[in-house]
C-alpha positions in Angstrom: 139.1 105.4 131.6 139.1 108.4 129.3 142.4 107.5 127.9 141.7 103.6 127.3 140.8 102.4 124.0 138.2 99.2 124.2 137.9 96.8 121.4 134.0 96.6 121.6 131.6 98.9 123.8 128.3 97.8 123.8 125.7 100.3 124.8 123.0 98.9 126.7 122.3 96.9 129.5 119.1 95.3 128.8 118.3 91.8 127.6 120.2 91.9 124.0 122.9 94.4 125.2 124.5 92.3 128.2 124.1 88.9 126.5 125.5 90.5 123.1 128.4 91.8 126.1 128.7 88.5 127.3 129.4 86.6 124.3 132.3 89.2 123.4 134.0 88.7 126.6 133.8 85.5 126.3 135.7 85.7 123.2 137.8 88.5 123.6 139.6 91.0 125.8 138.9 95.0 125.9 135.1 94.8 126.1 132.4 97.3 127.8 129.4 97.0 128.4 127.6 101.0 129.1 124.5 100.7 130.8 123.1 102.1 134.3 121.2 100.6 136.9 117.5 100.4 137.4 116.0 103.4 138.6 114.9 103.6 142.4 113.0 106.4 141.8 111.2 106.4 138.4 108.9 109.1 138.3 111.3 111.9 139.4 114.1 110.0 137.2 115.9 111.8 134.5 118.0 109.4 132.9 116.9 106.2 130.3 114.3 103.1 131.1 114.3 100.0 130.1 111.0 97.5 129.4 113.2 94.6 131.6 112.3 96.1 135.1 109.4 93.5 135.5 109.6 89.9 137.1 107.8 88.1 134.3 108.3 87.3 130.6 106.6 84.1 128.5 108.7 82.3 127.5 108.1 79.2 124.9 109.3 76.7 122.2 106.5 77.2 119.6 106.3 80.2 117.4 104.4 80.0 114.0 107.6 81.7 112.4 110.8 79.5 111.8 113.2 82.7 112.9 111.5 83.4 116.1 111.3 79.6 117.0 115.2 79.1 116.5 115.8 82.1 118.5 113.5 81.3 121.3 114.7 77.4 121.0 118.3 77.9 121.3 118.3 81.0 123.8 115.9 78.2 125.7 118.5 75.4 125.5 120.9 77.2 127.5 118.7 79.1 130.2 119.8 76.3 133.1 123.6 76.5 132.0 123.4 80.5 132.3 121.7 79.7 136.0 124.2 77.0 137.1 127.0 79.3 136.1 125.6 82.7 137.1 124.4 81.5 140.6 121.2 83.4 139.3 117.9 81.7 139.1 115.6 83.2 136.1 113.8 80.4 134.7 110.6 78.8 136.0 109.1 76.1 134.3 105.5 76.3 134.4 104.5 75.8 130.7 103.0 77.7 128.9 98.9 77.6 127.2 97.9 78.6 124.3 93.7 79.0 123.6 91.9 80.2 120.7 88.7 79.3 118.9 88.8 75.7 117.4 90.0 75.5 113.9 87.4 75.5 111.0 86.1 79.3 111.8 87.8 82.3 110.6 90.8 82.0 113.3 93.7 80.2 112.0 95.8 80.8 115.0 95.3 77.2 116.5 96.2 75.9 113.3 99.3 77.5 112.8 100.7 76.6 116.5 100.0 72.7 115.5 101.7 73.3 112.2 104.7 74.7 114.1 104.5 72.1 116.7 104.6 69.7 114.0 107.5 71.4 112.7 109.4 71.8 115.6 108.7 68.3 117.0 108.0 70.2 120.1 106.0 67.5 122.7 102.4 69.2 123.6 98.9 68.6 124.6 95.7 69.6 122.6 93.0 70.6 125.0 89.1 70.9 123.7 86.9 72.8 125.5 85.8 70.2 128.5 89.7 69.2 129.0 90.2 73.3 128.9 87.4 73.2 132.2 88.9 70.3 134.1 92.6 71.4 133.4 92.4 75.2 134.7 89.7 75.2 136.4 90.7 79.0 137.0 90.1 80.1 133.7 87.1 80.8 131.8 87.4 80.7 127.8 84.7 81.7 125.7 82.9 78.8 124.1 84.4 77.1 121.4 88.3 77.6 121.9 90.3 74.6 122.3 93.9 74.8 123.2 97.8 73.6 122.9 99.5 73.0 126.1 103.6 72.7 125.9 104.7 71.5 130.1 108.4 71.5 129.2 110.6 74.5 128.0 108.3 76.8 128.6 107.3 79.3 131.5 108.5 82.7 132.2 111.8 84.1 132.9 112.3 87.1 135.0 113.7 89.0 133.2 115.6 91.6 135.7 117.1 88.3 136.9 118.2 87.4 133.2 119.6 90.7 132.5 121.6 90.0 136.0 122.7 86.4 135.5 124.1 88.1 132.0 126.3 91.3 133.6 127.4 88.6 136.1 128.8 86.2 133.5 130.1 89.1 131.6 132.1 90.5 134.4 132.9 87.4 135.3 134.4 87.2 131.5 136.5 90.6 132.2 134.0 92.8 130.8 134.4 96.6 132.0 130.5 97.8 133.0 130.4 101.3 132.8 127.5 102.2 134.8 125.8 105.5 133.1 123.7 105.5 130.2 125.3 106.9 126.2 124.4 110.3 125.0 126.3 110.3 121.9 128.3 108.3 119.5 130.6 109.8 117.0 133.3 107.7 114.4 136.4 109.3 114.7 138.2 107.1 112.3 140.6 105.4 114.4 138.0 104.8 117.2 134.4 105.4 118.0 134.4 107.8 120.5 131.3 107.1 123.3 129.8 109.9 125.6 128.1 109.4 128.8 125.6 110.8 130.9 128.4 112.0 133.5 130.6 113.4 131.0 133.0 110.1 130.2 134.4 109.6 127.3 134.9 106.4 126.4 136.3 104.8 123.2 136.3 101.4 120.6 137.4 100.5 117.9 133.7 99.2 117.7 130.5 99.5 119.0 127.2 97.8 119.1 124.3 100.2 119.7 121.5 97.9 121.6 119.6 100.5 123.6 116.0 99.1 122.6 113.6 101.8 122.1 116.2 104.7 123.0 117.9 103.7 120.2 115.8 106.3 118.1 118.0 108.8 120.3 119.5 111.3 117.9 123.2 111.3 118.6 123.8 107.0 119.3 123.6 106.2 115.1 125.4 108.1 112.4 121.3 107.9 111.0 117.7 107.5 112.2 117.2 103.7 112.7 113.6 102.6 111.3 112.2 101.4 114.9 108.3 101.8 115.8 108.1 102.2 119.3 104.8 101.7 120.8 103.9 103.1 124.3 102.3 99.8 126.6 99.9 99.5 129.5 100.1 95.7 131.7 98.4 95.7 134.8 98.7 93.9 138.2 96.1 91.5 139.8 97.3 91.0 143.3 96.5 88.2 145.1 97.0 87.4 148.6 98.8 84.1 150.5 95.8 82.2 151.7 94.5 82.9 148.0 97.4 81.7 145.9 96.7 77.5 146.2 93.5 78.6 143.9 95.7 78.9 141.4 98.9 76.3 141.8 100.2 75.0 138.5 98.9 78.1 136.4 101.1 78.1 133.2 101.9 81.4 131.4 98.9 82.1 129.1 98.5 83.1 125.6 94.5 83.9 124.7 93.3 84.6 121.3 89.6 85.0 121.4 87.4 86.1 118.6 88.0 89.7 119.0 91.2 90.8 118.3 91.3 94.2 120.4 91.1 91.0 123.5 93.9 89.2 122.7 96.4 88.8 125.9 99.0 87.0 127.3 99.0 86.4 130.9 101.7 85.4 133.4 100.6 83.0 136.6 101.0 84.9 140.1 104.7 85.7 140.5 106.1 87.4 143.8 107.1 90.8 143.0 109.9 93.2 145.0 107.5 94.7 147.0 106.4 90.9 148.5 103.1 91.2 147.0 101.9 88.1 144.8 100.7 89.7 141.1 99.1 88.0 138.1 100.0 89.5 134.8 98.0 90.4 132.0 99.0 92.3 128.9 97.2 93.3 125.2 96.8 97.0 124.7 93.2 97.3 122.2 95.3 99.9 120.5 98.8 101.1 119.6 100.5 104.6 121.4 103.0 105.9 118.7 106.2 107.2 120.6 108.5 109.2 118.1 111.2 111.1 120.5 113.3 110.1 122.9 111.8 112.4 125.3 108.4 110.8 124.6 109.2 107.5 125.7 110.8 109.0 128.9 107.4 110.5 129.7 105.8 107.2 128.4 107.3 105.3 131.4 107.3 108.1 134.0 103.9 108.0 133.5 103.1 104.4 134.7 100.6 103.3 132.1 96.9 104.5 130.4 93.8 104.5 132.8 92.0 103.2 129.5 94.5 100.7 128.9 94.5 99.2 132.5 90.7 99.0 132.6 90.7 97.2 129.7 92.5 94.5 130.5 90.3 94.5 133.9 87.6 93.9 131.9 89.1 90.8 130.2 90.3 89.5 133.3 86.8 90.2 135.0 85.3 87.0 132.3 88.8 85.2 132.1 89.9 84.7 135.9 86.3 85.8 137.4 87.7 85.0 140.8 89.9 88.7 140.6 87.1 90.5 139.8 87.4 92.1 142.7 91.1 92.0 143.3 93.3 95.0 143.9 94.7 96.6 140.5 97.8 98.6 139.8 99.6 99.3 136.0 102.8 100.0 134.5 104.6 101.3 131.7 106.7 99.5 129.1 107.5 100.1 125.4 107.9 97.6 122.7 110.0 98.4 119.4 109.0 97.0 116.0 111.1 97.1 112.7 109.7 97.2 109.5 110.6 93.2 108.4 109.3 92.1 112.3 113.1 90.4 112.9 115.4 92.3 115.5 117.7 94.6 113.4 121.4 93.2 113.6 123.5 95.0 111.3 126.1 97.8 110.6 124.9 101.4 110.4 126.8 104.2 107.4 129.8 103.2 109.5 131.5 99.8 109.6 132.4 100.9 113.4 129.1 101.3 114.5 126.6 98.3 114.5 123.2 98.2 115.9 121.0 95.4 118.2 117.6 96.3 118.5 113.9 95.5 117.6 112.4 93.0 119.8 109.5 93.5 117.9 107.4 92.3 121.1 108.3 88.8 121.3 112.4 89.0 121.8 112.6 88.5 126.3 112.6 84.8 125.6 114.9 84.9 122.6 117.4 87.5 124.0 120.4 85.0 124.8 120.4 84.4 120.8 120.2 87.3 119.8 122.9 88.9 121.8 124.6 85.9 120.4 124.4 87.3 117.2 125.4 91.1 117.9 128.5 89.6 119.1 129.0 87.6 115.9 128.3 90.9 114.0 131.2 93.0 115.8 133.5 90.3 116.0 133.3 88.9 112.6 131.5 92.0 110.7 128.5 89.8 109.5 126.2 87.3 109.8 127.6 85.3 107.5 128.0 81.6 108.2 124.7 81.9 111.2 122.2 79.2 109.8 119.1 82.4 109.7 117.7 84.1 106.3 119.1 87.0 105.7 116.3 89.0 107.5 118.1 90.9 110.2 119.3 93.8 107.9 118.5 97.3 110.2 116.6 100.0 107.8 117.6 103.5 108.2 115.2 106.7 107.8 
């Protein structure tokens, strides 16, 4: 493999990486895709992480921000086809509720969902408080919210199964996986030259960087990419068999209350690996700066903050009263912000070397599109003609 010279290498096999992968072979031949499996042994693991190893991500039509709703809309439009052709099932259709106080106060949020709704022609129910009670009976709001319920095109997707159903159509495309994770990147002029973890060498004539929060590794990018990446705590409610028709028909949740440290989103009870039944709640009160790559090694070998986890218990203690006294485990994940709150999809000091990342907390759903438009970037060396602002520009320390 040493000796072969790719036309695209994509580094990364997460969400964005193998759908960016995907797209390419699709299109073209001479494509790999470098990325390793998931870890069966995290804590004594030495190698990279990725934030996909989980069985649950909202997904959802309405965003209050025009970018993020095409994204999400269009990666959403294909889910089933990806499925069908795949033979990988990733999408569940459960809906997906949003709650917040009633407009009028000083939260706005409710009102800027119904103004995206309104823009998106999306088809949804309002909810006030009593039609909150009888709905999901379940859940218990603080007084005074009121809520937006969207049935159709919204859920979760699991997204270990997404990231699957996406090798499997690449592969299926003629993309070469190379299964070890990148250590460095170098443009050699006639080729980028890509190291890996077991001493490969393996070389393009362009690659696409897309290794979420590892990204900020010091030899992948001719420079520093600008990417926040903040350490994150979700924890696990489990609930047993004769317990889970208590809460049939739970849509994913999204919960705004007054505070702002206790504002969550929530996934209904999903079977995990282990053939335990979890419900899923995520909101860290505060953020956990990560600036090495080392760091966020030790972030997710460390399987989440004590203070983080009982945190969230407490919210879910007055949210879903009926696990106050279920069983509780955590995890650890990362989520990677830029500085304009768009993924970053753009060429680095060299025209060979383009970057995916930034999922800015809110990219799982949107992945499919945005892998779209990595492979739009290496094929055709812009953005140009794609119907977004011109927002995705990476910044570079």
């Amino acid at each position: 493999m040493a000796d072969q010279v790719f036309k695209y290498i994509v580094i990364g096999r997460g969400m964005m990486g193998a759908a960016a992968a995907r797209y390419l072979g699709s299109q073209v031949d001479g494509v790999a895709l470098v990325g390793p499996d998931e870890p069966a042994d995290k804590v004594n693991h030495d190698g990279v992480f990725a934030s996909h190893y989980d069985e649950a991500r909202i997904t959802r039509t309405i965003d209050g921000n025009p970018v993020w709703a095409k994204l999400a809309n269009r990666s959403i439009a294909r889910y089933r086809a990806m499925e069908q052709e795949s033979g990988t099932v990733f999408y569940h259709e459960v809906g997906c509720l949003i709650v917040a106080p009633k407009p009028g106060g000083e939260s706005t949020y409710i009102a800027r969902v119904e103004e995206a709704v309104s823009q998106l022609g999306v088809a949804t129910e309002s909810l006030d408080s009593a039609a909150l009670v009888s709905s999901f009976p379940y859940f218990q709001f603080e007084t005074g919210c009121v809520g937006i319920h969207e049935r159709q095109n919204a859920g979760y997707v699991n997204p270990r199964a997404m990231v699957l159903a996406q090798t499997r159509l690449a592969e299926k495309a003629g993309v070469t996986l190379v299964n070890t994770f990148a250590t460095a990147v170098r443009d050699e002029g006639a080729y980028v030259s890509v190291t890996t973890a077991d001493g490969q060498v393996v070389k393009g004539e362009k690659v696409l960087v897309a290794a979420g929060g590892f990204s900020i590794a010091p030899d992948l990018l001719p420079q520093p990419l600008d990417l926040s990446i903040n350490a994150r705590t979700v924890a696990f409610f489990e609930i047993p068999d004769d317990q889970l028709s208590a809460y049939a028909g739970m849509p994913s949740l999204i919960y705004e209350p007054t505070g702002p440290e206790d504002h969550i989103y929530l996934l209904p009870p999903v079977r995990y690996p282990d053939g335990k039944t979890y419900l899923k709640i995520g909101g860290d009160p505060d953020d956990l700066k990560l600036l090495t790559e080392p760091a966020i090694r030790e972030w997710f070998k460390s399987g989440g903050r004590e203070s983080t986890c009982n945190h969230l218990k407490r919210i879910i203690d007055g949210l879903v009263p009926s696990l106050a006294h279920a069983p509780v485990s955590m995890a650890a994940c990362v989520t990677s912000f830029t500085p304009h709150g768009y993924p970053a999809i753009g060429f680095s000091s060299s025209p060979r070397i383009g970057v995916l990342s930034g999922g800015c907390g809110t990219a799982a759903k949107s992945s499919d599109e945005i892998g779209r438009l990595g492979a739009v970037l290496l094929k055709n060396g812009s953005l140009e003609g794609e119907d977004y602002p011109a927002v995705f520009a990476p910044s570079f320390a």
